[in-house]
C-alpha positions in Angstrom: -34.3 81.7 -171.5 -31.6 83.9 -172.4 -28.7 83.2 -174.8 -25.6 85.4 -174.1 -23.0 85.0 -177.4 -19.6 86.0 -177.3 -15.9 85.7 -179.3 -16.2 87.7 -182.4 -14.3 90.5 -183.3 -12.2 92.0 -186.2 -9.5 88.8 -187.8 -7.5 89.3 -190.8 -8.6 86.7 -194.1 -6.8 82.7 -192.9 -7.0 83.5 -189.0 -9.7 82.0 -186.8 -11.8 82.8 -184.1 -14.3 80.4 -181.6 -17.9 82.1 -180.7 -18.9 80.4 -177.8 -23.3 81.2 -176.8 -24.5 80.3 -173.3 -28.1 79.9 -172.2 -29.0 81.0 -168.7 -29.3 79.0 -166.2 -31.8 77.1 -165.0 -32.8 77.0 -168.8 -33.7 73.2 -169.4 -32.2 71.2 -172.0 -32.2 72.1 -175.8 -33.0 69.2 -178.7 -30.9 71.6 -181.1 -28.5 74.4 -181.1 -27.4 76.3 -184.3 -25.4 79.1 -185.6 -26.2 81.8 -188.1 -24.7 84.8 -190.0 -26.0 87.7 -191.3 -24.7 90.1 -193.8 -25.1 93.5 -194.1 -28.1 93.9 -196.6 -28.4 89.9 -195.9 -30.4 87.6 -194.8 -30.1 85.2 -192.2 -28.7 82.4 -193.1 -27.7 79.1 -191.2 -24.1 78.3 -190.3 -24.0 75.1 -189.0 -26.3 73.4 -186.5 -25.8 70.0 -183.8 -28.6 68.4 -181.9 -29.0 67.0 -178.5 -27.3 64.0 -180.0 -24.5 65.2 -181.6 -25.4 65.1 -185.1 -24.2 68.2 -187.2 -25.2 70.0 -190.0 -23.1 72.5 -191.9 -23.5 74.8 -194.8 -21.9 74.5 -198.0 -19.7 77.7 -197.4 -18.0 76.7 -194.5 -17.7 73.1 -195.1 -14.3 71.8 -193.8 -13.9 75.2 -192.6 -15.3 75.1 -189.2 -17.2 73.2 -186.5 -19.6 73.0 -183.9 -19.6 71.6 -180.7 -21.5 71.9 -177.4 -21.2 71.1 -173.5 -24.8 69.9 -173.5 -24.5 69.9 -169.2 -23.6 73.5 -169.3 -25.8 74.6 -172.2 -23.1 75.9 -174.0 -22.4 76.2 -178.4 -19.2 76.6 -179.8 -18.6 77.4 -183.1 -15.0 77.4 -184.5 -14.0 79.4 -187.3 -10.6 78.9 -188.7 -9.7 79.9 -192.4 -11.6 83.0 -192.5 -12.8 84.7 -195.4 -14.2 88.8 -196.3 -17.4 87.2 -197.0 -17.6 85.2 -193.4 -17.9 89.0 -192.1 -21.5 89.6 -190.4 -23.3 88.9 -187.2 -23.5 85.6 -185.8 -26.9 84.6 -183.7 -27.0 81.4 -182.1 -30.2 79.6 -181.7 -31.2 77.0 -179.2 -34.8 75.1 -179.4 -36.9 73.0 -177.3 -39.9 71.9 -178.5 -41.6 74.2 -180.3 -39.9 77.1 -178.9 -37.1 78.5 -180.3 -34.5 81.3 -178.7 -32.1 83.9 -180.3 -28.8 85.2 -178.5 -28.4 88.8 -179.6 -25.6 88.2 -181.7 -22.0 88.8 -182.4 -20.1 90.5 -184.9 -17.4 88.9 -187.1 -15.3 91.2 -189.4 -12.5 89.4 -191.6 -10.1 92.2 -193.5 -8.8 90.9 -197.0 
């Protein structure tokens, strides 16, 4: 399985921007899909998550901020971003599992300028 993630890019603070991860096909279906940043120096942390079902989970930090969504027939994870912040800047990973396995994309880079 391979997760392709796309749509960041350099935003000024209050814009928006959608990252939008595929998996490859053929893949199978995923019970979860998630989004997380990292900051320079950071750690991972999680963003906001959905599963199969449509049930979402979102950190405090972006809370009313953005949202997730997915095309579960085309293996497909959005993750809109509007309101941005400086401290939204890092790299984004999305994360699809199955099971007990669990797959990274290689990430995209969000830079918000105050």
């Amino acid at each position: 399985v391979q997760l392709q993630a796309s749509g960041g890019g350099l935003v000024q603070a209050g814009e928006s921007l959608r990252l939008s991860c595929a998996a490859s096909a053929r893949s199978g279906a995923f019970s979860f899909m998630g989004w997380y940043r990292q900051a320079p120096g950071g750690e991972r942390d999680m963003v906001a998550t959905i599963t199969a079902g449509g049930g979402t989970n979102y950190a405090d930090f972006v809370q009313g901020r953005f949202s997730i969504s997915r095309e579960v027939a085309r293996r497909i994870v959005y993750l809109q971003m509007n309101s941005l912040k400086p401290e939204d800047s890092g790299i984004y990973y999305c994360n699809f599992k199955r099971g007990t396995a669990s797959y990274w994309g290689q990430g995209t880079l969000v830079t918000v300028s105050s």
